[in-house]
N, C-alpha and C positions, 0 to 999 in steps of 0.2 A: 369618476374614479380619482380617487387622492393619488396627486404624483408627489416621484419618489424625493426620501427626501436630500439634498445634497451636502454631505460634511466638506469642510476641506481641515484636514489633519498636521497638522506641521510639528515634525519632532525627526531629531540625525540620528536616535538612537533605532534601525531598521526592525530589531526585533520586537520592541517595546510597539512601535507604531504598526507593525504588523496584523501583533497579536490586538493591538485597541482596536484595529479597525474588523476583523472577522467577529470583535465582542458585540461593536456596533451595528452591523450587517446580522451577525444571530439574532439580537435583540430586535431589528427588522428587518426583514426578507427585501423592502423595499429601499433602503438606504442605502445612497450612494458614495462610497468614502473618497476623496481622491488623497492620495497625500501626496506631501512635501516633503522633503532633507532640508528645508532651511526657507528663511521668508523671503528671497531671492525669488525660491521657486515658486513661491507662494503667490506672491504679487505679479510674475512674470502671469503664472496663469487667469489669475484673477481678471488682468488684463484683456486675456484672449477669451473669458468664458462668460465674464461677470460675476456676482458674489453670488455667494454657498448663501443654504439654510444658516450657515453655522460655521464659525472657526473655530478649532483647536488649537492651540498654539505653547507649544513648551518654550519657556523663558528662557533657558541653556543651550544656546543655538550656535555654531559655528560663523563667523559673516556677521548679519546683521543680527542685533540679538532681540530674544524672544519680545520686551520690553519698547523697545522701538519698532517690531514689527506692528505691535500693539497700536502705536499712535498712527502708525502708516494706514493701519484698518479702518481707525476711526474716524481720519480724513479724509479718506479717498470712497469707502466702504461704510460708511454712517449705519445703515440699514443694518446690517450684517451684524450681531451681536458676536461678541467673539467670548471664548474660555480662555483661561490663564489656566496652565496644567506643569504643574513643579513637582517635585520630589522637596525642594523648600517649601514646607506652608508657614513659617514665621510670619507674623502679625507685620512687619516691614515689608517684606515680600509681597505679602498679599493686598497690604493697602497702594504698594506701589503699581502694580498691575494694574488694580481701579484704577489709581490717578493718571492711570495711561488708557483710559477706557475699555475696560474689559468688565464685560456684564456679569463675570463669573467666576470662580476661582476652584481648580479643581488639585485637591495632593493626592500625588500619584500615590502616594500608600493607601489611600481611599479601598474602599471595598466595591466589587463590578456594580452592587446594587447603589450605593451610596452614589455611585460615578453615574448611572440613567438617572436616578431620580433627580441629581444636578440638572444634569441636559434636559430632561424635561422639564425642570421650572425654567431654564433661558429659553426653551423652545415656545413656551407659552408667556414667556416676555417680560421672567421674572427674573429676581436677581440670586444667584449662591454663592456663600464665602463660609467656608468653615467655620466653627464658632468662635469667637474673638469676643474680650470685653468690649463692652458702651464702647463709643468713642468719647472721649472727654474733651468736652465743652468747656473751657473754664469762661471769667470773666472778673469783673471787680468784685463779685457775691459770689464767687466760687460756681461751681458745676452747677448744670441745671436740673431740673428731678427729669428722672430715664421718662421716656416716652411709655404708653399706656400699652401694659402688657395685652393686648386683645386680638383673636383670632379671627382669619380671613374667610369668607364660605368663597365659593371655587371661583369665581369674577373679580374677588378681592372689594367689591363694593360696600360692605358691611365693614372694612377696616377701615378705610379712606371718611365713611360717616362717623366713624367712631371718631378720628382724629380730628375730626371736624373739615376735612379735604372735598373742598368741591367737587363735580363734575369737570369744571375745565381745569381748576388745579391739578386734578389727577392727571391730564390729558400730558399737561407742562411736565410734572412729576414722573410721568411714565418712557415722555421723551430723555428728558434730565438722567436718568438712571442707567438709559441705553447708550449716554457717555457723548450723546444729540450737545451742537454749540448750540446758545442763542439764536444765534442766524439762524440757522435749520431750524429751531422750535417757532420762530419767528415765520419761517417758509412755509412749514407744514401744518402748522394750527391756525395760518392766515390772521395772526397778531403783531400789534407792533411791538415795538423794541421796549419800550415804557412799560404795557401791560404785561409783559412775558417776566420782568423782571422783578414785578410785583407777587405774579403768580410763584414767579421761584422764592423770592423772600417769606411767602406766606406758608408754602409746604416744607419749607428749610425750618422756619418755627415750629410748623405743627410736630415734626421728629426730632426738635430737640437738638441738633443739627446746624454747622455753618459751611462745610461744602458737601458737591456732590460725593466724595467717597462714604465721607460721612453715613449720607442719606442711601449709598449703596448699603452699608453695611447695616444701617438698622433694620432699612430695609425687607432684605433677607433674615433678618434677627424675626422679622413682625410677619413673613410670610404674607407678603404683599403681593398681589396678583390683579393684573390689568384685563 
């Protein structure tokens, strides 16, 4: 039997986070939401329980703010993909929460469905960011040509061949995206420091791409699926 699955919610606005999470729980009978008033709480519990399926996390936080709760996640909680959820979706905003490792980025003006289909591509270990231009690349030749418009089938293996992405580039690629240091890519795909940094140099070109947000948001642009 599939156990249930665990959100932890973090937003001080009480009504807003009320109403998300009985959306959540409708959407399924077996999900379990805990929430937060702030990343304070968030972390206190984290500590006492272990990591959620999943953080929610609003940026506009009282205390410690949404933005640093972010980096707190992705160092102590690596595993745990976390969502950025704003009422801000500016192209600033949203690249700022990647570059604080957030696998996702949700605007609260979203519609209920547009908001599960999110959660289910971070739940299956992809990435979501509202639609934003390319990132631009420049260099001494100017920008480089956009990465190859082509479609994922449901394992995302068919896009990864397309871009010419190995099997274990993908593996590096798929850690890299969930906001994973070196070190940890390093630990969990039982590679050295040399090879791993190869492997990230060489999926960084195949998209087009020179950092991780970057590679988050084509990403999601190319519906990439691990």
């Amino acid at each position: 039997m599939r156990r249930p699955l665990r959100i932890l919610l973090v937003d001080d606005h009480t009504l807003f986070r009320e109403s998300l999470a009985l959306l959540l729980q409708h959407a399924d009978g077996r999900t379990q939401v805990v929430q937060a008033g702030g990343c304070e709480q968030a972390l206190q519990w984290l500590a006492q329980h272990g990591a959620a399926d999943l953080a929610l996390v609003d940026l506009v936080l009282p205390g410690m703010s949404g933005m640093s709760g972010l980096e707190r996640l992705r160092e102590h909680w690596p595993a745990m993909p976390a969502v950025a959820i704003s009422a801000d979706d500016s192209p600033g905003t949203v690249t700022a929460a990647l570059d604080r490792g957030a696998a996702g980025f949700i605007a609260k003006s979203s519609t209920t469905q547009e908001m599960l289909t999110a959660l289910r591509v971070v739940l299956a270990r992809g990435v979501h960011v509202p639609a934003m231009p390319p990132p631009a690349v420049g260099g001494p030749l100017g920008p480089p040509p956009p990465p190859p418009e082509v479609r994922s089938d449901p394992s995302g293996n068919a896009t990864l061949q397309a871009l010419g992405i190995t099997p274990r580039q993908g593996d590096v690629l798929k850690l890299l995206l969930q906001g994973k240091s070196a070190k940890l890519i390093c630990k969990e795909l039982a590679l050295s420091e040399g090879t791993v940094k190869t492997h990230t140099s060489a999926v960084l070109r195949a998209l087009h791409v020179t950092t991780r947000t970057q590679a988050v948001i084509v990403a999601s642009r190319l519906g990439l699926r691990f």
